[in-house]
C-alpha positions as CSV (number, residue, x, y, z in Angstrom):
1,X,9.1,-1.9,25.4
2,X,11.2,-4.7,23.5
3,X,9.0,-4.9,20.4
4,X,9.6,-7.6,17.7
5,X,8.4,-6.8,14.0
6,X,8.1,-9.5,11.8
7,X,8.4,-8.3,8.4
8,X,8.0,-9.6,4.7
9,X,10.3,-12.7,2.7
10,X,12.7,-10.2,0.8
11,X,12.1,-12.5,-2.1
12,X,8.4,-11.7,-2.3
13,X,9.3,-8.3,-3.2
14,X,6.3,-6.8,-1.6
15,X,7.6,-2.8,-1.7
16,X,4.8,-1.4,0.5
17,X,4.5,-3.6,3.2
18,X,9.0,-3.2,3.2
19,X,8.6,0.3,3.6
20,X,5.7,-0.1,6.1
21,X,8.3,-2.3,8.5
22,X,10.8,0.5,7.5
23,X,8.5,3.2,9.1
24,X,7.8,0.9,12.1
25,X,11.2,0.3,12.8
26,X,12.5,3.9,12.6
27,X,9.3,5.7,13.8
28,X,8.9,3.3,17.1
29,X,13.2,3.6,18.0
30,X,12.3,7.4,17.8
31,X,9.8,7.2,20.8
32,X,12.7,4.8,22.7
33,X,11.5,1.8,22.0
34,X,13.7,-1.2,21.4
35,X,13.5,-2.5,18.5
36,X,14.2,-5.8,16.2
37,X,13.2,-6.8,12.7
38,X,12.9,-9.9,11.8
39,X,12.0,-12.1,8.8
40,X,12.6,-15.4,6.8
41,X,15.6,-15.8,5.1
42,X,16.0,-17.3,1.9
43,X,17.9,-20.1,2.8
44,X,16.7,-22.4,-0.1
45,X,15.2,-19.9,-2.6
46,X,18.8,-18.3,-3.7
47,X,18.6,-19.6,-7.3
48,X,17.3,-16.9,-9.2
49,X,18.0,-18.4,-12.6
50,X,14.6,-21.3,-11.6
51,X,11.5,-20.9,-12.9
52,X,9.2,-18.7,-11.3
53,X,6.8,-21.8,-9.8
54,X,10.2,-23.8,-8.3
55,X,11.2,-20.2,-6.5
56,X,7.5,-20.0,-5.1
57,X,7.8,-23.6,-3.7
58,X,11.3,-23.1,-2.8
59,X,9.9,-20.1,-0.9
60,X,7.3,-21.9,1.3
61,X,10.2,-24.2,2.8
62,X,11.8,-21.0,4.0
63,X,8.6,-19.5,5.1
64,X,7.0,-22.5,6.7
65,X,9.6,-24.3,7.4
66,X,12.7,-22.9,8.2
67,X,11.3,-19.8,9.7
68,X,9.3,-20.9,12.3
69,X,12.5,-22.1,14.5
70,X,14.0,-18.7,14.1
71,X,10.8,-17.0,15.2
72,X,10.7,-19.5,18.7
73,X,14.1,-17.9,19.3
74,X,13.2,-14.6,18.8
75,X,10.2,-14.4,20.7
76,X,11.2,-14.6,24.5
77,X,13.2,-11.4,23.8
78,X,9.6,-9.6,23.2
79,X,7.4,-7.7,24.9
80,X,5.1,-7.7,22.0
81,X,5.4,-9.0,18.5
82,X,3.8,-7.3,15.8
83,X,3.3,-8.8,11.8
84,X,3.2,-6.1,9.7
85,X,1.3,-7.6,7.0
86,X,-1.5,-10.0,7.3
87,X,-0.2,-12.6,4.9
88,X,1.9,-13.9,7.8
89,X,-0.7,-14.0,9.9
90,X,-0.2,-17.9,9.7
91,X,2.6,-17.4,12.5
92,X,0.0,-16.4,15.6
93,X,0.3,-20.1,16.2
94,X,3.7,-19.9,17.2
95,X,2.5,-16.7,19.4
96,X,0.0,-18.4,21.2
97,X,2.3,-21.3,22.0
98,X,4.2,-18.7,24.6
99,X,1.7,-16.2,25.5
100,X,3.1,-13.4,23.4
101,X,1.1,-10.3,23.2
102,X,0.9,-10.0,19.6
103,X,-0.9,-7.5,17.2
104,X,-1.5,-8.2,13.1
105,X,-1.9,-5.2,10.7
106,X,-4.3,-5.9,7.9
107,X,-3.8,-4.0,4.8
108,X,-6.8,-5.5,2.8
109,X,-8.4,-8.9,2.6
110,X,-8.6,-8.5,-1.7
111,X,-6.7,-12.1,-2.1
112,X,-8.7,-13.9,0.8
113,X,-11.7,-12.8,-1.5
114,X,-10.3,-14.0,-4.4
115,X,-9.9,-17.1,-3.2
116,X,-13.7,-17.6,-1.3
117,X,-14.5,-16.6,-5.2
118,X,-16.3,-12.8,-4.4
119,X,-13.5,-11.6,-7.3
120,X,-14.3,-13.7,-10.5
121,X,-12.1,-11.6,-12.6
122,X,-8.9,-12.4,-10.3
123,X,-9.4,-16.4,-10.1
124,X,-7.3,-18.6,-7.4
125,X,-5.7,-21.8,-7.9
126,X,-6.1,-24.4,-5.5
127,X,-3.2,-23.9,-3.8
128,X,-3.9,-20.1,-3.6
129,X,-7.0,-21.2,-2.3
130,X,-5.5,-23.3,0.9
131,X,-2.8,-20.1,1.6
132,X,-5.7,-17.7,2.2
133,X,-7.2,-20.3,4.3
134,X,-4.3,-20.5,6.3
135,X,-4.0,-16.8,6.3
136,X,-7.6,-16.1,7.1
137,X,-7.6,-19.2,9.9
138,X,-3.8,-17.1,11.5
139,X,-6.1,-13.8,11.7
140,X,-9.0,-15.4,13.5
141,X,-6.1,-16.2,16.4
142,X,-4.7,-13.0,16.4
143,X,-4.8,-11.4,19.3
144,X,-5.4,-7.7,17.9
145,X,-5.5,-6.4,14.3
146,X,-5.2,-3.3,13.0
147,X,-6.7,-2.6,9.9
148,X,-5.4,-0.1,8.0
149,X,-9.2,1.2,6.3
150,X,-12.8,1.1,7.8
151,X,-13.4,-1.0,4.5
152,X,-10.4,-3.3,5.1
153,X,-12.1,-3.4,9.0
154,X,-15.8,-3.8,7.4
155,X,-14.4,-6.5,5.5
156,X,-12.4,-8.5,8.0
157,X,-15.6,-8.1,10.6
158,X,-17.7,-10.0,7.5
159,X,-14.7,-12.6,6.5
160,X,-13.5,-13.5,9.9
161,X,-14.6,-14.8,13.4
162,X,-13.1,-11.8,15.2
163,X,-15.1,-10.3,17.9
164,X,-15.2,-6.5,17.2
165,X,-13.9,-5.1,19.9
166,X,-10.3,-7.4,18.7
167,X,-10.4,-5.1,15.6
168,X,-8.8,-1.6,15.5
169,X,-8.4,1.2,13.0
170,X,-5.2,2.5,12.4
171,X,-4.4,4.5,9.4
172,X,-1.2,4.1,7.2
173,X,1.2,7.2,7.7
174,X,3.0,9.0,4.7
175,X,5.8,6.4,3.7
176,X,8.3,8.8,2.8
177,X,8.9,12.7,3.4
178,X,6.6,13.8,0.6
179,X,6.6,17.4,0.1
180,X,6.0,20.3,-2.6
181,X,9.2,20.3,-4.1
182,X,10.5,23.5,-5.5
183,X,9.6,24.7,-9.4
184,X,13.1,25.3,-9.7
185,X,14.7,21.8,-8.5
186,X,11.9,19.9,-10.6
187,X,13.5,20.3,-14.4
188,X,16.4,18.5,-13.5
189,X,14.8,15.5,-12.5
190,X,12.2,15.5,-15.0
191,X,14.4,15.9,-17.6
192,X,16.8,12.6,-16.0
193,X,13.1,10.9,-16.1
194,X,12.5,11.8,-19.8
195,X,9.8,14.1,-19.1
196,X,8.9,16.3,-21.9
197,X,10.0,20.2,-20.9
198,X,7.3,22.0,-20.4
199,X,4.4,19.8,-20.5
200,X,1.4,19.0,-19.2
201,X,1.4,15.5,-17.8
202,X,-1.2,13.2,-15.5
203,X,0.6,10.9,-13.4
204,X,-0.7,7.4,-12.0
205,X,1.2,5.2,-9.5
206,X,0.6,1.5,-9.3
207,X,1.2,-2.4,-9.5
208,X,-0.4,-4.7,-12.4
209,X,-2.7,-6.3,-10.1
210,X,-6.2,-6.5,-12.0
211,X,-7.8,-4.4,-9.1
212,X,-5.2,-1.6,-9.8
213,X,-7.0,-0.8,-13.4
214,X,-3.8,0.2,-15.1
215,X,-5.8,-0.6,-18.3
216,X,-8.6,1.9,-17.4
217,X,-6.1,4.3,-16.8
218,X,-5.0,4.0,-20.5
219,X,-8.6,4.4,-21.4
220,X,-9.3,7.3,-19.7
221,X,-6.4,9.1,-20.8
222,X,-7.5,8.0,-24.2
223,X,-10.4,9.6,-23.7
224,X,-8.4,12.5,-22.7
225,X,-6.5,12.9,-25.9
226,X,-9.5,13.3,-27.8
227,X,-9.9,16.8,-26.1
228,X,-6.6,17.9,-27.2
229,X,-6.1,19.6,-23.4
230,X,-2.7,21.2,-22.7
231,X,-2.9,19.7,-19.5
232,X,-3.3,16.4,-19.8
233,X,-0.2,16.3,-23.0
234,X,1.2,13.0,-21.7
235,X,0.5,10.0,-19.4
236,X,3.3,9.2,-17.0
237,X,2.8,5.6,-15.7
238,X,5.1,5.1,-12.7
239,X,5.1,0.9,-11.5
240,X,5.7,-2.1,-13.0
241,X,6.6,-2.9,-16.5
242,X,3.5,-3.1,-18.5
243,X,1.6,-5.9,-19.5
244,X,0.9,-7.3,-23.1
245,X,-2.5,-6.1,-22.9
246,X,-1.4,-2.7,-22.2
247,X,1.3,-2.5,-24.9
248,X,-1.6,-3.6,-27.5
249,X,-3.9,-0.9,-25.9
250,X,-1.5,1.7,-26.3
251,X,-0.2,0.6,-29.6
252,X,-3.8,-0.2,-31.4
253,X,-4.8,3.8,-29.8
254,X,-1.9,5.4,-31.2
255,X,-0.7,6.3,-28.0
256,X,3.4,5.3,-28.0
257,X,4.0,9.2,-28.5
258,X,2.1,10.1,-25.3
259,X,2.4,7.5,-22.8
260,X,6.0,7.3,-20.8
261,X,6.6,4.2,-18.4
262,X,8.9,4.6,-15.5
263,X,9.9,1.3,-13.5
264,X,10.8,1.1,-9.9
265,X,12.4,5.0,-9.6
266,X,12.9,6.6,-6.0
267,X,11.1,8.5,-3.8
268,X,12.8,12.3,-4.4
269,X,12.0,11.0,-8.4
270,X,8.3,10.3,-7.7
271,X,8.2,13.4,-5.3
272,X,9.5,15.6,-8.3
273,X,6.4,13.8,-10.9
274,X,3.9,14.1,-8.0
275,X,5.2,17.8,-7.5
276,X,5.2,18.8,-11.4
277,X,1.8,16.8,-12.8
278,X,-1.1,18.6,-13.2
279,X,-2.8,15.9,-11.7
280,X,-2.6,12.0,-10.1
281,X,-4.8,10.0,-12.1
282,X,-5.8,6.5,-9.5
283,X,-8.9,4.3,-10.7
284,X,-8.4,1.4,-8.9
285,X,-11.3,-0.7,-8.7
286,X,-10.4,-1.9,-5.4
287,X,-7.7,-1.1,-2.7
288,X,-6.6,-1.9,1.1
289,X,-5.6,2.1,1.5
290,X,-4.6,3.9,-1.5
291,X,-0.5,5.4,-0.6
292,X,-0.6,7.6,-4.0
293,X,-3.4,9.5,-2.5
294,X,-1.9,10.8,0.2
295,X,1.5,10.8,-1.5
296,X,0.2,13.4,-3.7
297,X,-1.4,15.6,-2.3
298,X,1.2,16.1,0.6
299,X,3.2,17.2,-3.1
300,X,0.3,19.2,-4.1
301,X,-0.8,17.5,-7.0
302,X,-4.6,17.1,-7.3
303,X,-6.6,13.7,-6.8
304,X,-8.5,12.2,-9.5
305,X,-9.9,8.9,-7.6
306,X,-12.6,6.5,-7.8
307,X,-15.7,7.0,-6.4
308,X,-15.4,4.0,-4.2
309,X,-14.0,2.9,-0.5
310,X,-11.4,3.0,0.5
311,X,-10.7,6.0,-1.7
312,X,-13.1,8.0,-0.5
313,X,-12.1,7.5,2.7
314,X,-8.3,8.5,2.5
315,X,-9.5,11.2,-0.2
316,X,-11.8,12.8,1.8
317,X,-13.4,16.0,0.3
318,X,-9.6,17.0,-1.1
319,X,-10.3,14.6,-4.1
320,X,-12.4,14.6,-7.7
321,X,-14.3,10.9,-7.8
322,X,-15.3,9.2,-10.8
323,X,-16.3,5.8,-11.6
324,X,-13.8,4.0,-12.8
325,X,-15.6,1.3,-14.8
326,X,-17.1,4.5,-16.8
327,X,-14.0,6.0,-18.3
328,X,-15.2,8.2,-21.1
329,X,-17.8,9.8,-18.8
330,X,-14.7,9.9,-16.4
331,X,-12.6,11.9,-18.8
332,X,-15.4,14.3,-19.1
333,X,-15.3,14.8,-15.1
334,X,-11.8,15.3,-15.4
335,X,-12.2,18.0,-18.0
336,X,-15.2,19.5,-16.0
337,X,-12.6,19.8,-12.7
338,X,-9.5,21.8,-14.0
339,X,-11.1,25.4,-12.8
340,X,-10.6,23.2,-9.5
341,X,-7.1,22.0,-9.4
342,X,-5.5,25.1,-7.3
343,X,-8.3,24.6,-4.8
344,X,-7.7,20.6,-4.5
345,X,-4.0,21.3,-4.2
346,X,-5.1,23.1,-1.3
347,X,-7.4,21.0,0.0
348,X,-5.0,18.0,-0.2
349,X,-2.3,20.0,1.8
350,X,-4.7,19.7,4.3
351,X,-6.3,16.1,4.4
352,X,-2.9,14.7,4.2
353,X,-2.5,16.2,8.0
354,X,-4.9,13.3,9.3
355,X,-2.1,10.7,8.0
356,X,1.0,11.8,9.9
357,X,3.5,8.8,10.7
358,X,3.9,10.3,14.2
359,X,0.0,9.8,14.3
360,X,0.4,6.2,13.1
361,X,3.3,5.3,15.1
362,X,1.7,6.6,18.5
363,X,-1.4,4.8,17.9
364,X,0.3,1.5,17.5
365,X,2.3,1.8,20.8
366,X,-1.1,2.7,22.5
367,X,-2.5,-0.7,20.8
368,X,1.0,-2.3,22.5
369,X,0.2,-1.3,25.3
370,X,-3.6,-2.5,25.9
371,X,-1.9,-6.0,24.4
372,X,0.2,-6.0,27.5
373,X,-2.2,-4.8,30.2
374,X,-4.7,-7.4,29.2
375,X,-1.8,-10.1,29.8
376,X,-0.2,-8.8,32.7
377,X,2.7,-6.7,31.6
378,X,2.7,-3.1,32.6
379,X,4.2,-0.4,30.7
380,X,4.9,3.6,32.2
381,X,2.9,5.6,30.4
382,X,6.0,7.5,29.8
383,X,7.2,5.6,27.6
384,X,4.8,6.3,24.6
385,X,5.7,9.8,24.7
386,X,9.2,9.8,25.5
């Protein structure tokens, strides 16, 4: 098959859904599939030095405008065309304009409830507010969408006008070739990192959206301290740079000695922290999947995760749950689980089996090919596996 992806403004700087094209593109040329990626260009939006509104404006005439014209040009070299991340679901107009078998891959539907008001605590502007009505209105003309969790389905069934059977579950795949690394390759890295040697640490990996809870993290690790644990010596925060509140947090609880923050570092870095941490620490109050989960314990570090979906869904029964919005009674769970870490590790090493790329990438070329059936086009079977 010819298959067009249509992947993410570079500008946006939306890492997960880049990497998510990434493993698309390679994953899909493996099975001998053609493939293309293609995306808007920032034609306009090249002036770094404006303010960050003028660039977000600046961006929408190269999304909205520009683009589209690009896209028509692209799209009679497709068999199917596939938006990896809902937030351009705004271009199945285009699709349906020619006919083209098209599939949309959902990762959550957090910012289309924001802006229907279901998340007071993560308020939308107006213009926010018309985006996600756009976005929301592309879905409902999709032809397929995948959603990546059976909450991020569950909540697209609720939100949208899609009939079920338009709906499909497809689990994200490991992003990156996450393993155990070795005890003795792990110093050197640390140490680059400015680990402590020989030190207990927790680990959590994540944004500064509100949902992400990086402030509950601090408080649970807080809580943490108090028990003066060997394991738990330090915090490693790997993600964005933190926010005022979370400097004031750390600063007010005495904490500049035990927390370390690590901005955009690589995958064999985080592979090394995930390999070495006694345990990943992820409390997110909401998510479309959950990557760290499965990142970790395909490194064998164990899962402390919140008691909620989706987590419990990609955690399975390889992960500790606790609520999230209780964070002293979750650094008592923490402390009641550390007989259990060797068995989680265990138990992760397993559950990470059920997210396999190849898994991933073969069920989206079966979801191809029931596009193209249902619009005439035939595809030999052969080709899936090939």
């Amino acid at each position: 098959m010819k298959i067009l992806l249509l992947a993410n403004y570079l500008p946006d700087d939306i890492q997960s859904m880049d990497k998510f094209a990434t493993m698309l593109e390679t994953g899909l040329s493996q099975f001998g599939h053609q493939v293309r990626v293609i995306r808007p260009d920032p034609s306009i939006n090249r002036i770094k030095s404006f303010p960050t509104n003028i660039n977000k404006w600046l961006g929408y005439v190269d999304k909205f405008i520009f683009f589209p014209k690009k896209l028509r040009q692209e799209i009679s070299w497709a068999d199917v065309v596939h938006i990896c991340d809902h937030s351009n679901a705004i271009y199945t107009k285009y699709l349906h304009l020619q006919n083209v078998p098209h599939v949309v891959t959902c990762n959550d539907l957090l910012a289309i409830c924001s802006a229907l008001g279901e998340i007071p605590e993560n308020p939308t502007r107006w213009t926010g507010k018309q985006l996600q009505k756009m976005i929301l209105n592309g879905l409902n003309h999709a032809q397929k969408v995948a959603c990546i969790s059976e909450q991020t389905r569950q909540d697209l069934l609720r939100l949208s006008s899609l009939k079920a059977n338009a709906i499909s579950l497809i689990y994200m795949g490991l992003n990156y070739a996450y393993t155990p690394m070795k005890k003795t390759e792990t110093p050197d890295y640390l140490d680059n990192l400015g680990i402590p040697k020989n030190s207990g640490f927790l680990l959590h990996v994540g944004g500064n959206a509100c949902y992400k809870n990086r402030l509950g993290v601090l408080e649970i690790f807080y809580y943490l301290t108090q028990k003066k644990l060997q394991e738990y010596c330090y915090l490693v925060m790997v993600g964005q740079s933190f926010t005022n509140e979370m400097c004031q947090y750390i600063k007010t609880h005495n904490l500049r000695q035990k927390v370390i923050e690590l901005v955009r570092i690589d995958n064999e870095n985080l592979r090394a922290l995930y390999s070495s941490a006694t345990a990943l620490l992820f409390p997110s109050l909401k998510e479309g999947f959950g990557w760290p989960i499965i990142e970790a314990q395909a490194c064998g570090c164990p899962v402390f995760t919140s008691n909620r979906t989706p987590m419990t869904e990609v955690g399975g029964e390889a992960a500790i749950y606790i609520n999230p919005s209780m964070p002293e009674k979750a650094a008592e769970t923490i402390t009641e689980s550390l007989p259990m870490l060797e068995l989680l590790k265990q138990k992760g090493l397993l559950n990470v089996q059920s997210f396999e790329r190849e898994k991933m990438i073969i069920s989206y070329i079966q979801l191809y090919q029931e596009l193209c059936k249902d619009t005439n086009f035939r595809v030999d079977k052969g080709q899936v596996f090939s």
